[in-house]
TORKOL-4160 file (C-alpha; in steps of 0.2 Angstrom, whole numbers, padded with zeros to 4 digits, m for minus):
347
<pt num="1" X="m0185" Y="m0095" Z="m0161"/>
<pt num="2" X="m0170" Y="m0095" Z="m0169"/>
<pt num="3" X="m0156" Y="m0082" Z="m0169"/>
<pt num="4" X="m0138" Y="m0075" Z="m0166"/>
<pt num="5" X="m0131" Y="m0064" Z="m0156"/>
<pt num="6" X="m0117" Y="m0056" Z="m0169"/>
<pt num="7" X="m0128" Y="m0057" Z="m0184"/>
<pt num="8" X="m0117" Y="m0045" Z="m0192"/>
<pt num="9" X="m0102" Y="m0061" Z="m0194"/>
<pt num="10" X="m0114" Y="m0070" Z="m0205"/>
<pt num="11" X="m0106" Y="m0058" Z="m0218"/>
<pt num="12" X="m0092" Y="m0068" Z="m0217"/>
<pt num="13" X="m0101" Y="m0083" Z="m0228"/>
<pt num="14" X="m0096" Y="m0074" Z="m0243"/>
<pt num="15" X="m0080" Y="m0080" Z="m0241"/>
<pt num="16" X="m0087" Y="m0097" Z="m0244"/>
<pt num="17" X="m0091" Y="m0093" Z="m0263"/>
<pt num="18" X="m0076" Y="m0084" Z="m0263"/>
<pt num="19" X="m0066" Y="m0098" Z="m0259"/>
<pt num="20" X="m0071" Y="m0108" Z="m0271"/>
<pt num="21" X="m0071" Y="m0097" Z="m0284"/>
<pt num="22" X="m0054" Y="m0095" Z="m0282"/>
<pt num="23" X="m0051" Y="m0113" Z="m0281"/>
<pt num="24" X="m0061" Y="m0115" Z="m0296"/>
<pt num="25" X="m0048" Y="m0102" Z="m0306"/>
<pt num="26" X="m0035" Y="m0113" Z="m0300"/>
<pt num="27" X="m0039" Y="m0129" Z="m0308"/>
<pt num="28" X="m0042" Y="m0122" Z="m0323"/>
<pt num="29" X="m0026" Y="m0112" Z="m0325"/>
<pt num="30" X="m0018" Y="m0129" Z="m0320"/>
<pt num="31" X="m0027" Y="m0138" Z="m0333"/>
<pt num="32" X="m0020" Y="m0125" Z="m0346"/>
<pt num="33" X="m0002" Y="m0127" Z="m0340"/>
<pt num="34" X="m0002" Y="m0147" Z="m0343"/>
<pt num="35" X="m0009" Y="m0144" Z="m0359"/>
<pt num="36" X="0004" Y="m0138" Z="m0365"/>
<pt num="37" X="0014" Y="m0153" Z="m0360"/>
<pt num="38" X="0002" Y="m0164" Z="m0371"/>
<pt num="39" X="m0014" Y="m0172" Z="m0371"/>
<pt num="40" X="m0027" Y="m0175" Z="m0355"/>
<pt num="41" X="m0029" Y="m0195" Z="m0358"/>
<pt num="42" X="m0006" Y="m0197" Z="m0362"/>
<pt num="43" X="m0003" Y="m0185" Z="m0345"/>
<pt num="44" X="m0013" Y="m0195" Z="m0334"/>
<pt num="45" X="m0003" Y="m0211" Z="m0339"/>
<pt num="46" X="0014" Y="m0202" Z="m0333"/>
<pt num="47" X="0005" Y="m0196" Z="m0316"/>
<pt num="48" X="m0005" Y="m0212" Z="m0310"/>
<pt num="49" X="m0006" Y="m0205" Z="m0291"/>
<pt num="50" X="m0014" Y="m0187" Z="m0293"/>
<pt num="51" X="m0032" Y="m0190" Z="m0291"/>
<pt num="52" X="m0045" Y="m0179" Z="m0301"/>
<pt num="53" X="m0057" Y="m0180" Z="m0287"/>
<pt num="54" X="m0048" Y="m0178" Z="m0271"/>
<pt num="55" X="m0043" Y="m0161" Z="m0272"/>
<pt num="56" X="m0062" Y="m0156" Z="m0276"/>
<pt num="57" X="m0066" Y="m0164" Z="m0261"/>
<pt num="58" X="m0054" Y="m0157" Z="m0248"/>
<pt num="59" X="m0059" Y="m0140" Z="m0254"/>
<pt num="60" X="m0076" Y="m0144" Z="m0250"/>
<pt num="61" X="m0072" Y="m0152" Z="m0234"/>
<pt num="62" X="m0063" Y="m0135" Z="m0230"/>
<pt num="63" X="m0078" Y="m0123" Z="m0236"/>
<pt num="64" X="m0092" Y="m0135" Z="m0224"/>
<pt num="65" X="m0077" Y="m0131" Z="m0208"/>
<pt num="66" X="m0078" Y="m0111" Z="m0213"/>
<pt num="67" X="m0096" Y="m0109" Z="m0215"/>
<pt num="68" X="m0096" Y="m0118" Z="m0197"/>
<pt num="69" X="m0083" Y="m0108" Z="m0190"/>
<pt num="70" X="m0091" Y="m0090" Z="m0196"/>
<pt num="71" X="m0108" Y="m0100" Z="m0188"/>
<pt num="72" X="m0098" Y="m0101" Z="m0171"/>
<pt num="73" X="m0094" Y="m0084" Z="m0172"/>
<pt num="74" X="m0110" Y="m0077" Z="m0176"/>
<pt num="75" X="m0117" Y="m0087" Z="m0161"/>
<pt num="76" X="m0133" Y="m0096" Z="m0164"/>
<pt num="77" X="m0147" Y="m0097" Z="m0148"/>
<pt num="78" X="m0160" Y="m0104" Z="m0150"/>
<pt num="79" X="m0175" Y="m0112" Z="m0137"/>
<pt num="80" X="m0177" Y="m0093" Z="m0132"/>
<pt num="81" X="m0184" Y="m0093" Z="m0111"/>
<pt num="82" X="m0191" Y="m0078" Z="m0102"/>
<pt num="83" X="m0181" Y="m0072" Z="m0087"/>
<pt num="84" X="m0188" Y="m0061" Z="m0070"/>
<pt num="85" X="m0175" Y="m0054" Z="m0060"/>
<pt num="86" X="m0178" Y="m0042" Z="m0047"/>
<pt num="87" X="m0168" Y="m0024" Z="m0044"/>
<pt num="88" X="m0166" Y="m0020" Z="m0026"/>
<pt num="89" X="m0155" Y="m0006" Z="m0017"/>
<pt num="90" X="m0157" Y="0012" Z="m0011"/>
<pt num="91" X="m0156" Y="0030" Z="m0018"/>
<pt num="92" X="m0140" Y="0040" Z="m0015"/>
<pt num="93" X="m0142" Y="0058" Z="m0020"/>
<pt num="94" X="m0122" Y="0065" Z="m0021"/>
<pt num="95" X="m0122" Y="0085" Z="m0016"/>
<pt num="96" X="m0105" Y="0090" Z="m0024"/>
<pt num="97" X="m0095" Y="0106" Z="m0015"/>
<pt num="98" X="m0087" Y="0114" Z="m0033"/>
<pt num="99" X="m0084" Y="0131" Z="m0024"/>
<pt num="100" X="m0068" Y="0140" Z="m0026"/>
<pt num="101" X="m0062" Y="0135" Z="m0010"/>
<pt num="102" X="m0061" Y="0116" Z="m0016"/>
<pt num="103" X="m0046" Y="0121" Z="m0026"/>
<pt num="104" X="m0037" Y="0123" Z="m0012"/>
<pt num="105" X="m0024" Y="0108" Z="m0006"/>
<pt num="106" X="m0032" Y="0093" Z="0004"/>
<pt num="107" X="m0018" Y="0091" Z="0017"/>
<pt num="108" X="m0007" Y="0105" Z="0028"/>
<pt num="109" X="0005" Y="0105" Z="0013"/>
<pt num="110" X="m0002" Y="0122" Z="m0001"/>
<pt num="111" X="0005" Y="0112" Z="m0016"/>
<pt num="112" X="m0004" Y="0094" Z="m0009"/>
<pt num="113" X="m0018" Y="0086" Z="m0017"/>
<pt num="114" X="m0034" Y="0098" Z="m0021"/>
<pt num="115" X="m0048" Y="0094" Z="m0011"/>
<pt num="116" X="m0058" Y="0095" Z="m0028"/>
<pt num="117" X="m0047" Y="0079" Z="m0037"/>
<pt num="118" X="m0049" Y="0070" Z="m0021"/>
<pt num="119" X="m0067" Y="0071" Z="m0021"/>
<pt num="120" X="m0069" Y="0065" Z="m0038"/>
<pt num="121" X="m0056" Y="0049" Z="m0034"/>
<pt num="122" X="m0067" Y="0047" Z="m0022"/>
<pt num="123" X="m0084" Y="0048" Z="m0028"/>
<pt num="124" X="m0078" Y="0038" Z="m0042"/>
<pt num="125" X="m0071" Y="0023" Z="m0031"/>
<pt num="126" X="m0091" Y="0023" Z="m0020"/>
<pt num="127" X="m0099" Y="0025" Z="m0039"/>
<pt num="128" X="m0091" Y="0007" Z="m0043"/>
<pt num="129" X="m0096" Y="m0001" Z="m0025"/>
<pt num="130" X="m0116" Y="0004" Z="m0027"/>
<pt num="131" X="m0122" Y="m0011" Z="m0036"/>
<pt num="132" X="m0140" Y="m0009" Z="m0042"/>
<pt num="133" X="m0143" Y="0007" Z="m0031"/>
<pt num="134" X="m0149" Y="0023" Z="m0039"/>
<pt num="135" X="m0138" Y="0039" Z="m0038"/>
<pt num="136" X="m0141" Y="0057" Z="m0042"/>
<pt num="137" X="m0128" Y="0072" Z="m0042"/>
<pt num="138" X="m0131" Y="0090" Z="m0035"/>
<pt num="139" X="m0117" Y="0103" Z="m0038"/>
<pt num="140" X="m0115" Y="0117" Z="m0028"/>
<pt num="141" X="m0106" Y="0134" Z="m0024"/>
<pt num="142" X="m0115" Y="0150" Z="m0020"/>
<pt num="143" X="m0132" Y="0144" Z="m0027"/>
<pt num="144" X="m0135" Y="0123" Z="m0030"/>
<pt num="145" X="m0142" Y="0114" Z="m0048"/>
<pt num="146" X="m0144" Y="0097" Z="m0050"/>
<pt num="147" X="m0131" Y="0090" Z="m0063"/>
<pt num="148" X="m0140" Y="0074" Z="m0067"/>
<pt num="149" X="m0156" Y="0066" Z="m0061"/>
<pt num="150" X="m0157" Y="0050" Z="m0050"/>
<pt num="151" X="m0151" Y="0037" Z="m0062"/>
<pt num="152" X="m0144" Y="0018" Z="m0063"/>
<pt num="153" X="m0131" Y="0022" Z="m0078"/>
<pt num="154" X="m0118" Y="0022" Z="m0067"/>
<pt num="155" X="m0104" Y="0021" Z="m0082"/>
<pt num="156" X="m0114" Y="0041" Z="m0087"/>
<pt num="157" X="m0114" Y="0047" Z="m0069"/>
<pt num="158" X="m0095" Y="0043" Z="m0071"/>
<pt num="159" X="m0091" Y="0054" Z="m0086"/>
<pt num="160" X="m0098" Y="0068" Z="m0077"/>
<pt num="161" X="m0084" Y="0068" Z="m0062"/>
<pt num="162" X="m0070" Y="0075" Z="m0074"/>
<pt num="163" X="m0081" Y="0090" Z="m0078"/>
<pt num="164" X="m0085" Y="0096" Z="m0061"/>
<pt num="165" X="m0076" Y="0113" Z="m0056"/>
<pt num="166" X="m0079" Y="0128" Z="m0050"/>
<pt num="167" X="m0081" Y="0136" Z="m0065"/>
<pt num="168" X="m0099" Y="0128" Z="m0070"/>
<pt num="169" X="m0107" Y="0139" Z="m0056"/>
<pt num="170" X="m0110" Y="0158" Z="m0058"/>
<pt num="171" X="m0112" Y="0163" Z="m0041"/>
<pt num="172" X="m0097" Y="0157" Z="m0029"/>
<pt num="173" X="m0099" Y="0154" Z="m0010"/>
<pt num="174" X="m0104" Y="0140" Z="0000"/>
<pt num="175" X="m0124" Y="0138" Z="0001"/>
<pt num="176" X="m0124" Y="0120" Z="0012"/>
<pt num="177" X="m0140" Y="0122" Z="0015"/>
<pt num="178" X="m0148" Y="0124" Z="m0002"/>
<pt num="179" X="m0137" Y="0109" Z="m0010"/>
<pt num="180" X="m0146" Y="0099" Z="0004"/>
<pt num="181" X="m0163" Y="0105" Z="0001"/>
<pt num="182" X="m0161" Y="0102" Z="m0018"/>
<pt num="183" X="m0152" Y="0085" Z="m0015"/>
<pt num="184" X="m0169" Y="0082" Z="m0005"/>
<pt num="185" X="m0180" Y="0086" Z="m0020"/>
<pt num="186" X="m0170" Y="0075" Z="m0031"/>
<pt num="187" X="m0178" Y="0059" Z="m0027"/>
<pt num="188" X="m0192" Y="0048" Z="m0030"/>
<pt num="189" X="m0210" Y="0050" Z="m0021"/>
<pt num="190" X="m0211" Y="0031" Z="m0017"/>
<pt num="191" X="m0208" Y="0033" Z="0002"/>
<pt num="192" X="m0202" Y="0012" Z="0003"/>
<pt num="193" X="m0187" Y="0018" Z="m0004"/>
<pt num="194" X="m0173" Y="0020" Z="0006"/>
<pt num="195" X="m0161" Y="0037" Z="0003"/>
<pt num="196" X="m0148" Y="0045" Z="0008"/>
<pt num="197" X="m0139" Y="0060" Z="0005"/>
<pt num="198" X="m0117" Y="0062" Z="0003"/>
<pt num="199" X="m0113" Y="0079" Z="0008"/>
<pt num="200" X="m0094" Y="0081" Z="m0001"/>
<pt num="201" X="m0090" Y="0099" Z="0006"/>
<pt num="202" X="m0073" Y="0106" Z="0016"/>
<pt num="203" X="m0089" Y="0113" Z="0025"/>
<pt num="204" X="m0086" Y="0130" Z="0027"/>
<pt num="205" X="m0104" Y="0136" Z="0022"/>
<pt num="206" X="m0105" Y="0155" Z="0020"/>
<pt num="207" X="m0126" Y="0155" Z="0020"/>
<pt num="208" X="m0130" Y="0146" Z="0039"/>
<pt num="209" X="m0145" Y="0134" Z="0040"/>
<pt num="210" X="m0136" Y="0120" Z="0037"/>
<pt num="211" X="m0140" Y="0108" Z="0050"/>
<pt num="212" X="m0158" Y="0113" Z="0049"/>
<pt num="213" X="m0157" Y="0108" Z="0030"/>
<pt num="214" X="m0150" Y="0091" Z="0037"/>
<pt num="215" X="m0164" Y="0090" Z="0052"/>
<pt num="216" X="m0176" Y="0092" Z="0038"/>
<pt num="217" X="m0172" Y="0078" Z="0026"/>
<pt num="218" X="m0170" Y="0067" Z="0043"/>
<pt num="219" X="m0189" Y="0070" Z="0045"/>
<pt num="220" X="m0191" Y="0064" Z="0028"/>
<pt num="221" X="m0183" Y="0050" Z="0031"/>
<pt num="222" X="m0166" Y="0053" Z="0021"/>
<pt num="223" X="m0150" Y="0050" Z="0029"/>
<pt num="224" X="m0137" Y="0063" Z="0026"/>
<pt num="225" X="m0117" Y="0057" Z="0027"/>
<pt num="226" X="m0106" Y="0068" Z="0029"/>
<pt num="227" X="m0086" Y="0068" Z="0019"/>
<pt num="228" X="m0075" Y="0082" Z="0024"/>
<pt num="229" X="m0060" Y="0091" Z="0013"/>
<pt num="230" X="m0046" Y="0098" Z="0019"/>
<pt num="231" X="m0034" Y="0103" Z="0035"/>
<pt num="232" X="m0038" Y="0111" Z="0050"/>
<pt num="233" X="m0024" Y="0121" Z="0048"/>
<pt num="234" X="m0029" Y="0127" Z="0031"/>
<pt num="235" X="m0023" Y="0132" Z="0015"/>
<pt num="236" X="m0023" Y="0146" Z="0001"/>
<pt num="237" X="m0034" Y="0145" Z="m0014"/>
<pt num="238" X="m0028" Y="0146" Z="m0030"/>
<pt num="239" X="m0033" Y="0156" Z="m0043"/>
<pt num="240" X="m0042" Y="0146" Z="m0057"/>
<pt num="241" X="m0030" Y="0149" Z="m0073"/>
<pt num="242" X="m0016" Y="0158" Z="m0063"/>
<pt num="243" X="m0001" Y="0148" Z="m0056"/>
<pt num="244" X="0006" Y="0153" Z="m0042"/>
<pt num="245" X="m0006" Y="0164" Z="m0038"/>
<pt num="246" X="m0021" Y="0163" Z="m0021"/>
<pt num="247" X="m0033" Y="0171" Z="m0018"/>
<pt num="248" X="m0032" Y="0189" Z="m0005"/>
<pt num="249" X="m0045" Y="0197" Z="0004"/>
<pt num="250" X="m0047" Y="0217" Z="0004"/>
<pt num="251" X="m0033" Y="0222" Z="0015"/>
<pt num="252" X="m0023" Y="0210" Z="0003"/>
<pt num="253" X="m0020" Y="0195" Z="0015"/>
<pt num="254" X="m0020" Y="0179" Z="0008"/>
<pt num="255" X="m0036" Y="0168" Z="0011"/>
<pt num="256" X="m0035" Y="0153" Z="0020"/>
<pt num="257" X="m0047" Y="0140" Z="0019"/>
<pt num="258" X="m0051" Y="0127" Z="0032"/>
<pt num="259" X="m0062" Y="0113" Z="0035"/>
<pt num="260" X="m0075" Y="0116" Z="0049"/>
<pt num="261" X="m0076" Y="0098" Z="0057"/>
<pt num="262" X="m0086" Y="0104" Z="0070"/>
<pt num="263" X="m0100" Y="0109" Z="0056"/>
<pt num="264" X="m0100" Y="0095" Z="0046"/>
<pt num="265" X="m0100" Y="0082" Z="0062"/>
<pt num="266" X="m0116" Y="0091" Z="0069"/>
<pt num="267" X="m0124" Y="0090" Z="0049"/>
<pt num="268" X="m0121" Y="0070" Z="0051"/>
<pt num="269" X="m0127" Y="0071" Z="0066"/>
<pt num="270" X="m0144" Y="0079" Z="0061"/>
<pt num="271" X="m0146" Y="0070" Z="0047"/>
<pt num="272" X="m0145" Y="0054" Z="0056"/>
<pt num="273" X="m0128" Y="0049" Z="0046"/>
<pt num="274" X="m0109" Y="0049" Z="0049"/>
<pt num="275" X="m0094" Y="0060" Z="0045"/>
<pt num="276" X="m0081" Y="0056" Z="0039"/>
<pt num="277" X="m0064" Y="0065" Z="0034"/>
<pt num="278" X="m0058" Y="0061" Z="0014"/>
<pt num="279" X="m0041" Y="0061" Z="0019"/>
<pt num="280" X="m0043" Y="0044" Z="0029"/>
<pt num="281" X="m0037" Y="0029" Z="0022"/>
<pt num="282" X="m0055" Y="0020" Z="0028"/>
<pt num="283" X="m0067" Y="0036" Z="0023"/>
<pt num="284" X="m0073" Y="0024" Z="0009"/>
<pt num="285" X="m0077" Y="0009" Z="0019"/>
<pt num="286" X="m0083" Y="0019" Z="0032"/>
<pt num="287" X="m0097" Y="0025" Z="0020"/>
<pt num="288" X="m0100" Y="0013" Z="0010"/>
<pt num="289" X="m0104" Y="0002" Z="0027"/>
<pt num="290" X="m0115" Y="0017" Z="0032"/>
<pt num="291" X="m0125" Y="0015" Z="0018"/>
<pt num="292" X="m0126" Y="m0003" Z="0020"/>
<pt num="293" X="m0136" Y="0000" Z="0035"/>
<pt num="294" X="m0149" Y="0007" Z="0023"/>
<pt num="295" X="m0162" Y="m0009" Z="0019"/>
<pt num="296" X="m0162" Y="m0011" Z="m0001"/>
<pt num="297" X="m0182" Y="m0011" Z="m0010"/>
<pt num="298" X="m0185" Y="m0017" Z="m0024"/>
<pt num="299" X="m0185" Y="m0003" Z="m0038"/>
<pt num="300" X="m0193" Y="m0016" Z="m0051"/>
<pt num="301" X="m0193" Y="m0033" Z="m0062"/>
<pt num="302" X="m0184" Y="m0034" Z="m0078"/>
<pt num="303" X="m0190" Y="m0046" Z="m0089"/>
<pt num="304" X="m0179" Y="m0053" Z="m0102"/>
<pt num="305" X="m0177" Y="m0066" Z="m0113"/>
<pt num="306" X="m0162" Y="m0075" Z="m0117"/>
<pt num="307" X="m0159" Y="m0093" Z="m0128"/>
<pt num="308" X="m0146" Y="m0106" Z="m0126"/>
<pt num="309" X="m0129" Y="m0107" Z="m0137"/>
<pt num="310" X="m0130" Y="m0117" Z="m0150"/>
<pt num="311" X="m0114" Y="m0113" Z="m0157"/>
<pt num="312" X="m0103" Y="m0129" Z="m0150"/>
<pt num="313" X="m0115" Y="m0140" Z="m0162"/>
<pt num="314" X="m0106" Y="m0130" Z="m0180"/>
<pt num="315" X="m0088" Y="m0131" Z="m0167"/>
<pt num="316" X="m0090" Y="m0148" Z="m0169"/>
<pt num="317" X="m0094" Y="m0148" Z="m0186"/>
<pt num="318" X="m0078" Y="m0138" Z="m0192"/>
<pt num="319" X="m0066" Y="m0150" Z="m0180"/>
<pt num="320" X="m0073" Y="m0167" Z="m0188"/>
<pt num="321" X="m0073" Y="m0160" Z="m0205"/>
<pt num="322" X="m0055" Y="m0153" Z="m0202"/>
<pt num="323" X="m0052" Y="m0171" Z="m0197"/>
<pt num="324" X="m0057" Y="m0177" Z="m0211"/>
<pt num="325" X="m0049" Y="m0166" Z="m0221"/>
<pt num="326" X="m0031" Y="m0171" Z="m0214"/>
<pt num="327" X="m0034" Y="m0188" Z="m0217"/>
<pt num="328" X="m0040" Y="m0185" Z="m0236"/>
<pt num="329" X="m0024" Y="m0187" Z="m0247"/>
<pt num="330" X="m0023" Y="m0179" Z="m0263"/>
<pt num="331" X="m0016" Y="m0196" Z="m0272"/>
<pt num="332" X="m0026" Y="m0209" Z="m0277"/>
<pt num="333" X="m0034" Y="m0220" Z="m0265"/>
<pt num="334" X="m0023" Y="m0239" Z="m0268"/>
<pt num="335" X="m0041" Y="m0249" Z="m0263"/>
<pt num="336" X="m0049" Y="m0236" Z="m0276"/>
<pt num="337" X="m0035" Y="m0236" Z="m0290"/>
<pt num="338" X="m0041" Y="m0248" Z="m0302"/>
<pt num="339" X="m0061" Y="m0242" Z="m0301"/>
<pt num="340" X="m0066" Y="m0229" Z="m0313"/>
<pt num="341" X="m0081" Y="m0222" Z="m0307"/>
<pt num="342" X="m0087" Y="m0211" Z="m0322"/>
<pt num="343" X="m0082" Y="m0218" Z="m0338"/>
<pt num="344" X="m0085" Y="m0237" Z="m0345"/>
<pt num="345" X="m0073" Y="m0250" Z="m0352"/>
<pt num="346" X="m0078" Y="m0253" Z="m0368"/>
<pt num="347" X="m0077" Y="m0268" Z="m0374"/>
């Protein structure tokens, strides 16, 4: 089977006709001009180098090099073979904290990083070291909804990260619990599989049951890893829309937002994963090495087909025809001057 991969360039052949056209314009509004001069048969006695035929010839010699060229570019395959490669790796279900208190700053300083542009740097950074694994992505606040299904479009899953915030759930809070329980759901029945859950939370979970959540998906066989936002020592939470302007509580104290260490450690630990705090430099290898633990199955065989290049064959084609065209002079060839190809002597 014969082919290209840019079919589209093929297009570019109409140059060819092109080309000569205007080549053939050319002459002919050349052979007007010397007409003026005189007669055909008196000029060519007072021009005994120009040829008649070279020029036709190099502008041949120039088309055969183009229509090669536009061949390269349109990339010809041909002797088409059938290709199995197996997909192997693991599912990774990502439950995403976008709860208010995520806008609050990531380190002891209030006007530091929020904990919410952290997360996504970093979710973006593990997205580019999962290789052929799947991934799946859980928001969650007061309530939990699965953003996008288990998926190996990884460039998609990526467009999704700029959009998280608190604003896309209705009910604010922290329900750990439920994000793990949905997370749980969100991945296939085949049991030989591999999964594992990232929890991405400042953990302070406002509904209890947590861990339990995490001892449950354990059973299941679904690791659950653990990365923690934020300070010990806490930080205001800024008012979505408002600047300079946090979050108070009844008596009109402002509310601080820690990270619960001390939860999200024993969620890890019930869920047979790690924990690990975002703000550490190694927080990505930490996790990404955790997940290597996990053996990789085979999700499936993809079968394609793909033929050779046969576009150096029309590369050379242009280079010895360009060749030949620098060699080709437009004058009359000395060995050839005296031959006349066309017309007879008479006698």
């Amino acid at each position: 089977m014969f082919d290209f991969a840019n079919p589209y360039l093929l297009y570019l052949l109409w140059l060819v006709p092109v080309f000569a056209a205007f080549y053939w314009l050319a002459r002919r509004s050349r052979k007007r001009r010397l007409a003026k001069f005189g007669k055909p048969a008196v000029l060519a006695h007072l021009m005994p180098d120009v040829s008649k035929y070279k020029p036709a010839i190099k502008i041949t010699l120039r088309l055969i090099a183009l229509a090669a060229l536009v061949f390269v570019l349109a990339r010809p395959r041909a002797g088409e073979k059938e290709h199995d490669d197996t997909v192997a790796g693991i599912e990774v279900m990502i439950a995403f904290d976008v709860s208010n208190s995520m806008l609050a700053s990531s380190t002891d300083d209030p006007n530091g990083t929020p904990r919410l542009d952290r997360a996504r740097l970093l979710l973006e950074k593990m997205l580019g070291r999962l290789d052929n694994d799947k991934v799946g992505l859980v928001i969650f606040a007061g309530s939990a909804k699965v953003q996008f299904p288990m998926t190996t479009d990884f460039y998609t899953a990526k467009m999704y990260l700029n959009e998280l915030n608190p604003s896309m759930m209705a009910f604010q809070g922290t329900s750990i619990a439920e994000a793990i329980g949905m997370a749980a759901n969100g991945f296939s029945p085949d049991e030989n599989i591999h999964k594992a859950i990232i929890l991405i939370t400042d953990s302070e979970d406002h509904e209890g049951e947590a861990v339990e959540a995490a001892k449950a998906a354990a059973e299941k066989g679904i690791q659950v890893d653990v990365v923690g936002l934020g300070s010990a020592k806490g930080a205001p939470i800024p008012v979505p829309g408002a600047q300079a302007q946090y979050f108070t509580d009844r008596q009109g104290q402002m509310v601080l937002t820690t990270l619960n260490d001390k939860l999200a450690t024993e969620i890890a630990e019930a869920g047979h994963g790690i924990y690990v705090n975002g703000a550490s430099s190694d927080a990505l290898d930490r996790l990404v090495d955790q997940l290597d633990t996990l053996q990789k199955s085979e999700f499936k065989h993809v079968t394609y087909s793909a033929g050779a290049e046969q576009f150096p064959l029309f590369a050379w084609i242009a280079f010895v025809f360009l060749i030949i065209d620098a060699f080709v002079l437009d004058r009359k060839n000395n060995l050839l001057r005296k031959i006349n190809f066309f017309t007879k002597k008479q006698a």
